[in-house]
Residue frames relative to the residue before (quaternion, step in Angstrom):
aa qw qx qy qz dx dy dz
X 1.0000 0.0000 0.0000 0.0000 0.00 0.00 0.00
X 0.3380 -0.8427 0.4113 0.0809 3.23 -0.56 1.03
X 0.1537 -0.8244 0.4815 0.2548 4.09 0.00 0.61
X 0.6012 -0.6585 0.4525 0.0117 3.41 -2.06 1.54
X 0.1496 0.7234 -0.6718 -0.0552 3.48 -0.30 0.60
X 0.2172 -0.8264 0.5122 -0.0872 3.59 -0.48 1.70
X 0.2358 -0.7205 0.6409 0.1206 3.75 -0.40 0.90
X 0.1915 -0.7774 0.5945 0.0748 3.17 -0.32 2.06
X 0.3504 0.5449 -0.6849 0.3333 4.11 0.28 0.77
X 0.8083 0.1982 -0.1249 0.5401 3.41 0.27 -1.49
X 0.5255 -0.6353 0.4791 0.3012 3.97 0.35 -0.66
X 0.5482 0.7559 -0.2258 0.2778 3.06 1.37 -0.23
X 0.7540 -0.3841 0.4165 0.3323 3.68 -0.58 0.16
X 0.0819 0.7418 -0.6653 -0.0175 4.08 -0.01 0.38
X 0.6788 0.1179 0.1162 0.7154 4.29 0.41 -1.63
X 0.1099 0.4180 -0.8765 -0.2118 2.74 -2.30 -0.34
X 0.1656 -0.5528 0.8117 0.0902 3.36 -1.78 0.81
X 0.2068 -0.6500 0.6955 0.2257 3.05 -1.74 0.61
X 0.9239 -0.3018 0.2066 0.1121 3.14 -2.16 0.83
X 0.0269 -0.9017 0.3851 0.1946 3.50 -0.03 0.48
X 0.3854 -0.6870 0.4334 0.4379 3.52 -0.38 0.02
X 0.4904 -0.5035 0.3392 0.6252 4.01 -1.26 0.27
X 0.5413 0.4943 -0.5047 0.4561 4.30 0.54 -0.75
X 0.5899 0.5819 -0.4184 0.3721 3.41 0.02 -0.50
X 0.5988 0.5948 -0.1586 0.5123 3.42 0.95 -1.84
X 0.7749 0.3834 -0.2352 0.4441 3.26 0.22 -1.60
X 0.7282 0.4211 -0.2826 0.4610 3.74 0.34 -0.54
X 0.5032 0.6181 -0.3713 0.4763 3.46 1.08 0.38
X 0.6747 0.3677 -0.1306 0.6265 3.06 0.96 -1.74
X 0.6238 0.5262 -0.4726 0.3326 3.37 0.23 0.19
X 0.6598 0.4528 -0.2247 0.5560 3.35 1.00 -1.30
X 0.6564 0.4491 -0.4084 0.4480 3.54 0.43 -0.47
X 0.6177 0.5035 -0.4334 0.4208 3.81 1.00 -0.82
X 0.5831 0.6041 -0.2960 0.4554 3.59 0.89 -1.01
X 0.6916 0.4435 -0.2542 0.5104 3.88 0.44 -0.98
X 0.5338 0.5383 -0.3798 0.5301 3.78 0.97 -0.77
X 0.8071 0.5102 -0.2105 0.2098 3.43 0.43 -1.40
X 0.8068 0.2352 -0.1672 0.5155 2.63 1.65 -0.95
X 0.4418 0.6609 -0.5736 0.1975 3.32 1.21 0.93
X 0.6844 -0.4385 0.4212 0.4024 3.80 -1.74 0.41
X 0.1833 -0.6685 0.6751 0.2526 3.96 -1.18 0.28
């Protein structure tokens, strides 16, 4: 099932994103903690 982000002016369709799983979730936040970590200030 796929989630709606709907511009209530017109009703229409803007994205669909599909579902993630929690692994999904967790390997995101993971790679994203890792890229944070090793970015330059």
């Amino acid at each position: 099932m796929s989630i709606q982000t709907v511009n209530p002016n017109t009703n229409k369709t803007v994205k669909s994103f599909e579902e993630m799983t929690e692994e999904t979730v967790d390997v995101k936040v993971a790679k994203a903690h890792l890229a944070f970590a090793n970015s330059i200030w």
